[in-house]
C-alpha positions, 0 to 999 in steps of 0.5 A, spaced: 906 116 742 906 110 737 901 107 733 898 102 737 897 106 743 894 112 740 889 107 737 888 104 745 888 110 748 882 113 743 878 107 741 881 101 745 884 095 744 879 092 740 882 096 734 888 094 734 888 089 728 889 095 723 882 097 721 883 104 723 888 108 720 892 114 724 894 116 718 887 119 716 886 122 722 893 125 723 892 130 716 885 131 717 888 134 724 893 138 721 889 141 717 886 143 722 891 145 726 897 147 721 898 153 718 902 149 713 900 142 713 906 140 709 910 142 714 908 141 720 909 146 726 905 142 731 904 135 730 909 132 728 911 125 725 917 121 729 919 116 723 920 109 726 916 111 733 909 115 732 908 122 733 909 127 737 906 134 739 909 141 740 906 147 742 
C-alpha cells in the first residue's frame, strides 16, 4: 500500500499535503510488533511503493 493511500484510508483526504508522516507511525508499530525492528519480519518496507505486511 502507498503512502498516499494509507493516509486516506486512515485520516482521509484532507491530509494528503504531507502533514503526517508515515514513517513515524511505521517504527512506532514495528516496535511494537517486531521481534527485530531493524529487520523487520512482518511490516515491511516496499522501496519505491509503500509497504507491505506479511504474517
Amino acid at each position: 500500500m502507498g503512502k498516499d493511500e494509507l493516509i486516506e484510508e486512515l485520516w482521509g483526504e484532507e491530509y494528503l499535503d504531507g502533514a503526517i508522516s508515515i514513517a513515524v507511525y511505521v517504527r512506532k508499530i514495528r516496535e511494537k510488533i517486531e521481534e527485530n525492528p531493524a529487520k523487520p519480519a512482518y511490516l515491511k518496507t516496499v522501496w519505491g511503493v509503500g509497504y507491505s505486511f506479511e504474517a
